[in-house]
C-alpha positions, 0 to 999 in steps of 0.5 A, a space after each residue: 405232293 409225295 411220291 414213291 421211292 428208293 431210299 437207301 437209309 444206310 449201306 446195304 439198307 435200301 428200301 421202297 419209301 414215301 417221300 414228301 416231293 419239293 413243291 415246283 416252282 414257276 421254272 419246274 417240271 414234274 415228270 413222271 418217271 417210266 423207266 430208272 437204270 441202276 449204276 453199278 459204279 457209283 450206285 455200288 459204292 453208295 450201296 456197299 458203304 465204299 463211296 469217297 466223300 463227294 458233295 452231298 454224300 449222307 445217309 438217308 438218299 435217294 440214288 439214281 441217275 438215269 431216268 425216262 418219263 414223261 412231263 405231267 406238269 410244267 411251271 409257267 416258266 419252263 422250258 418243257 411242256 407236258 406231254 414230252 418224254 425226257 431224260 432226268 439225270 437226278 433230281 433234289 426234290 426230296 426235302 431232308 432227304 438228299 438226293 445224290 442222284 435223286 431219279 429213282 423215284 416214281 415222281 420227279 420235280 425238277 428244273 425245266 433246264 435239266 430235263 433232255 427231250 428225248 423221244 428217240 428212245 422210247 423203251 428202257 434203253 433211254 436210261 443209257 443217255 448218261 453214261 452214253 454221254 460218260 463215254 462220249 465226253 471220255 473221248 471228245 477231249 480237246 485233242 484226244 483221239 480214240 482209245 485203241 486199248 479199252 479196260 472193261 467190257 461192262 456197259 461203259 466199256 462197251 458204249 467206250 468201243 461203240 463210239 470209238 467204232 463210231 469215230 473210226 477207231 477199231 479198239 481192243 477191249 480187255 475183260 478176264 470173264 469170259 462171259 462178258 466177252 460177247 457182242 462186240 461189234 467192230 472191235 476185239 475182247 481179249 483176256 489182258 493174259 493173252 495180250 503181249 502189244 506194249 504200243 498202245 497209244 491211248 488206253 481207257 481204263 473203266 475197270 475201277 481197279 485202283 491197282 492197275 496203273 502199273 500194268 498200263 503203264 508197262 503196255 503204253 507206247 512212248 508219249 502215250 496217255 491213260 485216260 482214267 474214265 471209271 470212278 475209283 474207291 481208293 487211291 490211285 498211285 504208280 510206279 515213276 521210272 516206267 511212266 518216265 522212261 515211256 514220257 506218259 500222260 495220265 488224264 481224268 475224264 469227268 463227268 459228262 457235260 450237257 453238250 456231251 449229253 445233245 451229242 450223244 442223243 443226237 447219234 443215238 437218234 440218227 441211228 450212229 449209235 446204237 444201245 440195243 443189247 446193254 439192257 439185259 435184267 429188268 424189274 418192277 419197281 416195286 421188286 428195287 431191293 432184290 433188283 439193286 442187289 443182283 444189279 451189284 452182285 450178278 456177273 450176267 447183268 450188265 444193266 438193271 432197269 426199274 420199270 416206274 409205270 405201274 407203281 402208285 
């Protein structure tokens, strides 16, 4: 089997390609892909040459970490069935080329155990499941309680306020442009200029400016915590007397787990939460380089989707 997709060769260098698919195994499925978001965090970096080093990093790959589809085959083994729509958060399917994330492609072979049932969703919003799931695990620590100071009014920081609304919070977000200051729901966007509280408790930051610790620091309130849930280029560092005098507790949010995954599927389908309005440009597939470059490059976009159905 083969499939079409995108293929970034080289920073900046992304194009649509033809690629040899790994043959499934007893345990696989082959999904065919309807819809694919574009990340402007990590794919960002991947595509302006900034990424760290992080495992599997190399050019060529196959971005990608959001995708929807259907289940056109399944090993004797698997876990899915044909027939059901699933959410793919990235696939390794492509040979010698890596896939880091690997689901921005037409076709997809993956373990059956990867695969997220997911009929809710039926239109291009599904591909918002993963950083949904982003920001649900960024707030259901062990202990955490929800941010009442969010950094970024981007797609993350607006699902970051949606759940914290979800789970009786009522947050302040930060965002200096002024055009990504609509459609708040149950909490407040504000320019950090016109902001004087220095008490909060619990600060979120998904800026990824690697340069902010410092003004956070100085808007904590005693014991208060930053929680570092965006991914940072550079190296992070701050200035010590501050974050001593305030006691300050720094915590990094990783990656979502599959629990957080189900839990947020689950509130998704029961209404909870919502993800209408985070998809605001959608292109054909066949369009993904001019699609990649105003998803990265276009402040009015918040989120890019790549529409699969129609490309063979």
């Amino acid at each position: 089997m083969d499939t079409i997709a995108v293929l970034l060769k080289a920073p900046e260098d992304l194009v649509l390609s033809r690629l040899a698919l790994t043959p499934p195994g007893d345990e696989d499925i082959v999904v065919a892909v309807e819809w694919s978001g574009i990340s402007t965090g990590t794919e960002r970096l991947l595509w302006s040459g900034r990424m760290p080093h992080f495992p599997g990093m190399g050019y060529p790959l196959v971005p990608g970490y959001e995708s929807v589809g259907r289940v056109i085959a399944a090993g004797p083994q698997a876990s899915r069935r044909c027939g059901e729509r699933v959410f793919v958060p990235g696939a390794r399917c492509f040979g010698d080329v890596r896939g880091l994330f690997g689901g921005a492609a037409a076709r997809l072979v993956v373990p059956s155990r990867r695969a997220i049932p997911f009929d809710g969703l039926p239109g291009p919003e599904g591909v918002l499941l993963a950083l949904a799931a982003t920001a649900w695990h960024a707030i259901a620590a062990p202990g955490a309680s929800p941010p009442d100071l969010i950094v970024g009014h981007g797609v993350l920081g607006r699902l970051l306020a949606r759940i914290a609304v979800l789970k009786g919070g009522a947050p302040v977000v930060w965002e200096r442009d002024a055009r990504r200051r609509d459609g708040a729901e149950g909490y407040e966007v504000i320019d950090p200029d016109g902001d004087a509280r220095r008490d909060y408790r619990s600060i979120c930051d998904v800026s990824g400016d690697a340069g902010i610790l410092d003004t956070l620091v100085q808007r904590l309130a005693p014991g208060g915590e930053i929680v570092l849930a965006g991914f940072y280029s550079d190296r992070l560092s701050f200035s010590f007397p501050p974050a001593f005098m305030r006691e300050a507790r720094f915590r990094v949010a990783a990656e979502w787990q599959e629990a957080d995954l189900v839990a947020t599927r689950d509130a998704i389908a029961a209404g909870r939460l919502g993800l209408d309005g985070l998809v605001t440009h959608r292109e054909a597939a066949e369009r993904a380089p001019a699609a990649y470059a105003q998803a990265f490059t276009d402040p009015s976009c918040l989120k890019m989707v790549l529409d699969w159905r129609e490309c063979t």
